[in-house]
Every structure is written in C-alpha cells, then in structure tokens.
C-alpha positions as CSV (number, residue, x, y, z in Angstrom):
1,X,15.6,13.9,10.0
2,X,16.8,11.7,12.8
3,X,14.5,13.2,15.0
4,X,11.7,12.2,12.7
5,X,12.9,8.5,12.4
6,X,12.5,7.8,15.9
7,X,9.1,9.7,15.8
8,X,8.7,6.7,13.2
9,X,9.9,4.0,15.4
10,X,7.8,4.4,18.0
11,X,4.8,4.6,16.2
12,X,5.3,2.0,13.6
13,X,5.4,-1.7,14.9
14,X,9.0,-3.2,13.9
15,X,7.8,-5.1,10.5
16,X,5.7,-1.5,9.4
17,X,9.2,0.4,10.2
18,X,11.6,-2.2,8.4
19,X,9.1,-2.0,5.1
20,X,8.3,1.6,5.0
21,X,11.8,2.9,6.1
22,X,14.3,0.0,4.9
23,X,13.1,-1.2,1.7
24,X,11.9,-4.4,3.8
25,X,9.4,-7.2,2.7
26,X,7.3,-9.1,5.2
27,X,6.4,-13.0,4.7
28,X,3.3,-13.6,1.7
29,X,0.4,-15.3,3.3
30,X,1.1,-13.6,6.7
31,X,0.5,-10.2,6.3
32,X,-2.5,-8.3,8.0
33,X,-4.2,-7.8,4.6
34,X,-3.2,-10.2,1.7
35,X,-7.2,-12.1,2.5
36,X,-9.1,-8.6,3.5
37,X,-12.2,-8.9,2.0
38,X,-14.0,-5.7,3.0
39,X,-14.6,-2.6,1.5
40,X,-12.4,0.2,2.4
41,X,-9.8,2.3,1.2
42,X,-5.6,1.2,2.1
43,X,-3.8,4.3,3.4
44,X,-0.1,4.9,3.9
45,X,0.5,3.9,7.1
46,X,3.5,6.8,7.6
47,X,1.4,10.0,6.2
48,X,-2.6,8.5,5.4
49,X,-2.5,9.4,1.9
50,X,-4.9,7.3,0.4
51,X,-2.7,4.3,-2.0
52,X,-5.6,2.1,-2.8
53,X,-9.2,0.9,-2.8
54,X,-11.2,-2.3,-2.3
55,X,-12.4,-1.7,-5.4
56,X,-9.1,-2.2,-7.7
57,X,-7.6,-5.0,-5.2
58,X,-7.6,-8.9,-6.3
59,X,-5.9,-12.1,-5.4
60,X,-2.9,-12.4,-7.7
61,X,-1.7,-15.8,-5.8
62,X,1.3,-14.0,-4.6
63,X,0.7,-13.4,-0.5
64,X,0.2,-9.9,-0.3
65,X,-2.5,-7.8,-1.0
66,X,-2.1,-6.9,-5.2
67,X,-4.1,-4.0,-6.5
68,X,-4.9,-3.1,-10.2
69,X,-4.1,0.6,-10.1
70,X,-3.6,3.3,-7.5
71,X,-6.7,6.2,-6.2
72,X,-4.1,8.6,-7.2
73,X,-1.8,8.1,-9.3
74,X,-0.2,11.7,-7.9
75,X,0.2,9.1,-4.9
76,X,2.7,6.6,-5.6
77,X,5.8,7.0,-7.1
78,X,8.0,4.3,-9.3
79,X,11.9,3.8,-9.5
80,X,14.0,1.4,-10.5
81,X,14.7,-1.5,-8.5
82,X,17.8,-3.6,-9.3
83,X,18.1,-5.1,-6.1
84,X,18.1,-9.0,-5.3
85,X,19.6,-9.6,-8.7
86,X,16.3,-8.7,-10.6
87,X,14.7,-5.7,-12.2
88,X,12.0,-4.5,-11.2
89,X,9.8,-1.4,-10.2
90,X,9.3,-0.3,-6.6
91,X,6.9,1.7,-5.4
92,X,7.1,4.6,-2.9
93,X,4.6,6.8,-1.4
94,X,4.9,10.7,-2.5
95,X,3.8,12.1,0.2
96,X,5.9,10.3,3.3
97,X,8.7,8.2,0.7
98,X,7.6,5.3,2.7
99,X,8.5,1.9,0.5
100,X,5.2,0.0,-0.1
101,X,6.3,-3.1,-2.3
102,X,6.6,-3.2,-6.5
103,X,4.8,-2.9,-9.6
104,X,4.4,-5.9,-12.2
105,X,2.8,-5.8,-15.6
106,X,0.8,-8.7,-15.0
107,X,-2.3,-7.6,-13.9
108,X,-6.2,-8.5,-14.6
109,X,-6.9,-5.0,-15.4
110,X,-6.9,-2.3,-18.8
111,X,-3.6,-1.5,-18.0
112,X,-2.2,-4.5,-17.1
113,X,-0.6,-3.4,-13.9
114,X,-0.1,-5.7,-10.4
115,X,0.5,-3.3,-7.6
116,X,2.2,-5.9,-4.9
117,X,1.8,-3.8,-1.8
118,X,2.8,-5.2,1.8
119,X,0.2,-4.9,4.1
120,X,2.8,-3.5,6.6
121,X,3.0,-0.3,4.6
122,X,-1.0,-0.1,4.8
123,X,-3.6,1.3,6.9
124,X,-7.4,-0.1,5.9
125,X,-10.3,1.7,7.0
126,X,-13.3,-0.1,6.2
127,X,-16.1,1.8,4.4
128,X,-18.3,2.2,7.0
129,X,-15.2,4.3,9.1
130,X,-14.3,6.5,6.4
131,X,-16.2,9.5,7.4
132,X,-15.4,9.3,11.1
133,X,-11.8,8.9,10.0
134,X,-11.8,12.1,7.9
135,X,-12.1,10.5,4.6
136,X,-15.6,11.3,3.8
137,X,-14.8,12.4,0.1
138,X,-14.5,8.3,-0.7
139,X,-17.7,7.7,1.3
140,X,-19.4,7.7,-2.9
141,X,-17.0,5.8,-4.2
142,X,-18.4,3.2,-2.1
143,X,-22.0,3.6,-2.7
144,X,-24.1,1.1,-4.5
C-alpha cells in the first residue's frame, strides 16, 4: 500500500492528492471545473471510473462543480461524515476510495440530491474525446 501512495503522489498534483487521499477540500470558485460548461463526462482522477456527466451537473452557488445524480450509482459510495462539527455525507469513489467531496439533499433534481464534488478529484473529457479516450460507450449519451 505504501508503495501505491507514492505511485499516487507523483502522478497526482498536491491539491488532487490532499482531496482524493486526505479527505482534503480545495477553495470554491477556484477549482479547475466549478464554471465548465462543456459537454463531457467527470472521471475519477485516481482509477477513471466515470462519477458524472455534463448532463446531471448545475450551478448550486456553492464553488464547486454540484451534480444532480451519479452515471453509476455502483460508482460512488456514501458514509457518514461527522467531521468539522457537522453531519454530513461524503462521497468516495468504489473503485479507487478516492474522497470526491459530499452529498446534500438540496438539489434541483427528482431526487433531490446535490452531489458537491471538487474538481481536484475529477478528470473531464469533453464529448468530442470520449472515443479517443476509451469511453466510446458514452459517445450516445451525448447525441442530439
């Protein structure tokens, strides 16, 4: 396991390895993807799973990117959060236990749900890379 965190640390920048491995938070409004406009699909920047889509994101106000509901909810897992003197939900990738941000139930959406993500735990390819990036299977999510 130590072998695989410095694996980590050299290829994470030092904001993407104090989210995704310490349960960090970078600042709101100056994050990578908190005003991404595009189409595309977020990935988790430790194992590129895909988190989240274009599709499901809005601006909740709050300086990071805020999506409605996961691709796959097989994805993303939720605990209990009682740091900071709060309780809340966090959310964790399956695949790579990477920390990605929280979960509120304040959404826009049927469910209700505001998936706070920091961008830091995020890869975005843009819709017109997905097939050269070896996600061609969301390539028809995309089409109009």
């Amino acid at each position: 396991m130590e072998n695989n965190k410095e694996q980590l640390k050299l290829k994470l920048s030092p904001i993407q390895y104090k989210v995704t491995q310490n349960n960090g938070t970078e600042p709101p409004f100056r994050n990578e993807y908190w005003n991404e406009q595009r189409e595309g699909l977020y990935v988790d920047i430790v194992s590129g799973k895909p988190l989240f889509s274009s599709k499901d994101k809005f601006d909740a106000g709050c300086g990071w990117p805020s999506f409605t509901k996961p691709v796959d909810g097989t994805e993303i897992v939720e605990k209990a959060d009682y740091t900071h003197g709060m309780v809340r939900k966090e959310v964790r990738s399956n695949a790579a236990d990477s920390h990605l941000g929280h979960v509120f139930d304040d959404g826009p959406g049927p469910d209700g749900l505001r998936y706070c993500i920091n961008s830091a735990a995020l890869r975005f390819i843009p819709k017109e890379k997905l097939e050269e990036e070896g996600y061609q299977e969301f390539v028809q999510f995309f089409a109009k």
